[in-house]
C-alpha positions as CSV (number, residue, x, y, z in Angstrom):
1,X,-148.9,-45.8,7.3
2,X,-147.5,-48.0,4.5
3,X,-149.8,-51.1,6.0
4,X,-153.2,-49.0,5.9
5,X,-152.4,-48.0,2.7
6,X,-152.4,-51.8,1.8
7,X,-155.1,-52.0,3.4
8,X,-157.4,-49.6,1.9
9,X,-156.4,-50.8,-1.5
10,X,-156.7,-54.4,-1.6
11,X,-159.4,-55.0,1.5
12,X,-162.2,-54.8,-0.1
13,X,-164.2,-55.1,-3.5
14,X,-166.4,-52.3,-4.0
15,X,-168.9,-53.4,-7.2
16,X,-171.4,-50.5,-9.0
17,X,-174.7,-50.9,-10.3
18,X,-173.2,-51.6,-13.4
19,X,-170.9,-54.9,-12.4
20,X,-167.7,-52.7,-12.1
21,X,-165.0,-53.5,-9.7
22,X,-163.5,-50.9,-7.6
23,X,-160.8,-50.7,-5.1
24,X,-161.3,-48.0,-2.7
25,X,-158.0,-46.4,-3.5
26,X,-159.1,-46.8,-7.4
27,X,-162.0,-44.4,-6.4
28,X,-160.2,-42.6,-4.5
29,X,-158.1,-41.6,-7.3
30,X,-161.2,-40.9,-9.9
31,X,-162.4,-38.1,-7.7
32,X,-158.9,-36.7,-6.9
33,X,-158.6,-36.4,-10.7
34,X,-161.5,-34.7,-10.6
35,X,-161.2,-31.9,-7.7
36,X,-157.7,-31.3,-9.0
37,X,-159.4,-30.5,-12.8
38,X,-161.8,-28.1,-11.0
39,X,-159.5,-27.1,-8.3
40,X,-162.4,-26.7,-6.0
41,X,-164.0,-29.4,-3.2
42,X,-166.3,-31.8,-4.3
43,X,-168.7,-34.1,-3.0
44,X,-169.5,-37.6,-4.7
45,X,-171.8,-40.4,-3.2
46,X,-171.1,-43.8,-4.8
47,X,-173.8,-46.7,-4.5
48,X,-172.1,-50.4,-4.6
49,X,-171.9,-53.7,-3.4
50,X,-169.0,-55.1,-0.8
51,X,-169.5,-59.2,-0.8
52,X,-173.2,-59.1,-2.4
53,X,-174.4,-56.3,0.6
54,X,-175.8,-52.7,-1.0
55,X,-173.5,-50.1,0.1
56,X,-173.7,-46.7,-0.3
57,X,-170.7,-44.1,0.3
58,X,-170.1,-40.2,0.5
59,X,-166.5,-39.3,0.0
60,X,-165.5,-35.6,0.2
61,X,-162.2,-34.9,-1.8
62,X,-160.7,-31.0,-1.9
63,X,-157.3,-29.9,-3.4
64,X,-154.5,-29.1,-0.9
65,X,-152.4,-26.5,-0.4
66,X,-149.3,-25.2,0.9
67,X,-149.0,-21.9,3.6
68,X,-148.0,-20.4,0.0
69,X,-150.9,-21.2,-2.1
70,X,-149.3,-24.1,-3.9
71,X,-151.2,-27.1,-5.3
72,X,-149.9,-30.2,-3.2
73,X,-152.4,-33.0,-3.8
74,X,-155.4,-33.5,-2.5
75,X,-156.8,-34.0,0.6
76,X,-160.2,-36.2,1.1
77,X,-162.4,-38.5,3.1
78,X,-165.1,-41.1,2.5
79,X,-167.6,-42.7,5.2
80,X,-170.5,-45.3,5.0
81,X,-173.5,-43.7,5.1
82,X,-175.9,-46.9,4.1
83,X,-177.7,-46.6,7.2
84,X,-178.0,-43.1,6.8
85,X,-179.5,-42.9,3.3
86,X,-182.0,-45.9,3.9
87,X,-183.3,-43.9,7.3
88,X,-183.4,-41.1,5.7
89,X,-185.7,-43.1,2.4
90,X,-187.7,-44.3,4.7
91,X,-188.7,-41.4,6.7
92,X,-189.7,-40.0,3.5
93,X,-191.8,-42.8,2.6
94,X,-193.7,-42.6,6.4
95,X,-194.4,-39.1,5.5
96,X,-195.7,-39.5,2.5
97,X,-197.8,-41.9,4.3
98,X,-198.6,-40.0,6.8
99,X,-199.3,-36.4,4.7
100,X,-201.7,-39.1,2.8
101,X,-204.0,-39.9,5.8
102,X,-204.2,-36.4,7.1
103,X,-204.5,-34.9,3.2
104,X,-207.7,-37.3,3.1
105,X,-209.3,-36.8,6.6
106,X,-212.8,-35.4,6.1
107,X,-211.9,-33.0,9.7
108,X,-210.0,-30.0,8.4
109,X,-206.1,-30.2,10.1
110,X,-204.0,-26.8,9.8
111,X,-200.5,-26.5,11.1
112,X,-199.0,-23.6,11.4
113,X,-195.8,-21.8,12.8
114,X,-195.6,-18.0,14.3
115,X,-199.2,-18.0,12.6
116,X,-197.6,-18.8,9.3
117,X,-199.7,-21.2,7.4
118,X,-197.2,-24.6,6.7
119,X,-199.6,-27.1,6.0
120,X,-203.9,-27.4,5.3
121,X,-205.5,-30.6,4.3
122,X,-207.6,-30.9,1.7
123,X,-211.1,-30.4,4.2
124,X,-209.5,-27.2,5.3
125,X,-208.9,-26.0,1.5
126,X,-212.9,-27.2,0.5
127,X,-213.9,-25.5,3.6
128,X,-212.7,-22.4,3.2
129,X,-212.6,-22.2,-0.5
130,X,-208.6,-20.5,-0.8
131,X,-206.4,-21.7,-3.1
132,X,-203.4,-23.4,-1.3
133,X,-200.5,-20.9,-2.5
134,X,-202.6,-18.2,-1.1
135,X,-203.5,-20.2,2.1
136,X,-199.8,-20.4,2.6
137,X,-198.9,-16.7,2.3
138,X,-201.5,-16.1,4.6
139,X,-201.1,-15.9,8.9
140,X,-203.3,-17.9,10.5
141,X,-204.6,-14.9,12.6
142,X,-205.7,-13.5,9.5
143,X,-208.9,-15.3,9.3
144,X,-209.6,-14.9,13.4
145,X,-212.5,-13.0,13.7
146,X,-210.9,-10.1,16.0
147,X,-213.6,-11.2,18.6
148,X,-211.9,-14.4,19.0
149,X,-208.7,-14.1,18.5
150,X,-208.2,-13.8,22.8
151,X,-210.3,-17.5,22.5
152,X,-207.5,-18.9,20.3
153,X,-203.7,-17.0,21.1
154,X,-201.9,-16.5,24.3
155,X,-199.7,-13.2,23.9
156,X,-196.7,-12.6,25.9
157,X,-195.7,-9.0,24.8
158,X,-195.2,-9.0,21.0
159,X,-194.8,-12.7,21.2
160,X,-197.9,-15.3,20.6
161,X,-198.6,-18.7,20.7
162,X,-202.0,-20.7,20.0
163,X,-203.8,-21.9,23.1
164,X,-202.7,-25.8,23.1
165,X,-206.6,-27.3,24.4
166,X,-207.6,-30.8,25.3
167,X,-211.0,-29.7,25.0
168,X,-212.3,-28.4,21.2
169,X,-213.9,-25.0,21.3
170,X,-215.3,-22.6,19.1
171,X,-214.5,-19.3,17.4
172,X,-215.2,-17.9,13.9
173,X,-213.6,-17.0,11.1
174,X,-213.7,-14.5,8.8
175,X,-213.0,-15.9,5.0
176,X,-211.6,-13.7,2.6
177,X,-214.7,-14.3,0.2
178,X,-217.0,-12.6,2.9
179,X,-217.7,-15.8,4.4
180,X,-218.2,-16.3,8.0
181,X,-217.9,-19.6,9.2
182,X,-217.6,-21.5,12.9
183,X,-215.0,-24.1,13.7
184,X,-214.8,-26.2,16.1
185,X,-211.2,-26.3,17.1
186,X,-208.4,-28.1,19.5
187,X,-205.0,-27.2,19.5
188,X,-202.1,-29.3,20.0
189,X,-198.2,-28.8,19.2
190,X,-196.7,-31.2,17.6
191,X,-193.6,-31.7,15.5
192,X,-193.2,-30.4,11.7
């Protein structure tokens, strides 16, 4: 145990964003301090270099007790998650990308779950003329004329789904301002 100790302490030189030097056991130590101060577990992530490579780490530290509720120490962990965090930064840039193109489409693109409205582009919102956060309270069904609604949803008891259809079709809606309006419409299931 002695040896990893060693180890952990002098391996490797972990630098900050602001040209500090760290040994792992040195931070370590800061965020013991730190969970034994507040005596509850706490989560840091420290961002770094090791030999000129950006690094980022999560380390976990809790306090420690005994079967009697005394304070021991503390008891932690700490893992790599670089690759984690820069997937994770650039999934959110592909979305953004990608809520970008369909946000500007002129064909109006709805996605919905159970009916409930997630997600209208901006040709849906100038078609219809509702104000997103009311869009988003509203189910989907909603705005079906009742005629239709057979056209567009399978049921299954009290369950439903949209028809998924290579093929557009039409059906009508009913708007809330009075409106009645005719879509041309495919379904398909995607992701969200």
């Amino acid at each position: 145990h002695k040896k990893e100790d060693e180890l952990f302490e002098n391996n490797i030189l972990f630098i900050d964003g602001n040209d500090k030097a760290f040994t792992f056991n040195s931070i370590s130590s800061e965020y013991d301090e730190i969970a034994l101060d507040i005596l509850e577990p706490q989560n840091f992530i420290k961002k770094g270099f090791i030999e000129g490579k950006e690094v980022i780490f999560k380390f976990y530290v809790a306090p420690f007790y005994d079967e009697n509720g005394k304070l021991l120490g503390t008891i932690g962990s700490g893992r790599n998650v670089t690759l984690e965090m820069k997937a994770l930064k650039e999934l959110a840039a592909s979305e953004k990308k990608y809520r970008t193109l369909i946000s500007n489409l002129h064909e109006s693109i709805v996605i919905t779950r159970n009916s409930r409205i997630l997600f209208a582009n901006d040709a849906f919102l100038n078609l219809t003329k509702i104000p997103s956060e009311k869009l988003y309270s509203m189910s989907f069904i909603s705005l079906i004329k009742p005629d239709y609604r057979n056209t567009v949803i399978e049921y299954e008891g009290n369950d439903y789904n949209f028809k998924i259809s290579e093929e557009p079709y039409g059906f009508e809606m009913e708007l809330p301002d009075g409106r009645e309006i005719t879509i041309r419409n495919r379904n398909v299931e995607i992701e969200w």
